[in-house]
C-alpha positions, 0 to 999 in steps of 0.5 A: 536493466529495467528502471522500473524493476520492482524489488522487496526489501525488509527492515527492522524496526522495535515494535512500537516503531510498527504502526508509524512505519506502516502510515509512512508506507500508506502515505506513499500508498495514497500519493499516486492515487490523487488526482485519480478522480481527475484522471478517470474524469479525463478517460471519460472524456476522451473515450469516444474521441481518440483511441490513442489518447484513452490507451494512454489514459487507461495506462497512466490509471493502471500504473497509478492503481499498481503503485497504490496496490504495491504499496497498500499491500505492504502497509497492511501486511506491516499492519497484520504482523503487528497485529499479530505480534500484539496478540501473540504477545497479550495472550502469552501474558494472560496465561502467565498471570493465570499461571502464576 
């Protein structure tokens, strides 16, 4: 089986529980991207003097950007459907008041 295998899991959570769900998840979103600077910075460095190494570098980046992508797309998703939720929910509530 592959150690590295990706897979989707979904919670429950109350409403207002979203938004501090969702800064977890953006927290661990921006922990593989520190030291990007420095990495890029490396890469810079080592382009024009071994191939080896910039393929190496160039993979440590991309895993970086692929866990950071992974995680920010399921924040902002968190993010959109309380969004949504909110909305649906303040709308309903305003025709209510109108009707009644």
């Amino acid at each position: 089986m592959n150690e590295n295998m990706k897979v989707k899991i979904t919670y429950t959570v109350e409403l207002e529980q979203v938004p501090e769900a969702a800064s977890k998840v953006l927290d661990r979103a921006l922990s593989p991207l520190d030291g990007f600077s420095d990495k890029v910075d490396k890469l810079k460095a080592i382009k024009d003097v071994s191939v080896d190494k910039t393929i190496k570098q160039i993979e440590e980046i991309r895993k970086s950007m692929y866990e950071a992508e992974l995680l920010l797309s399921d924040s902002s998703n968190m993010l959109m459907g309380y969004l949504n939720t909110i909305s649906a929910k303040e709308e309903a509530d305003s025709q209510e008041n109108h009707e009644g």
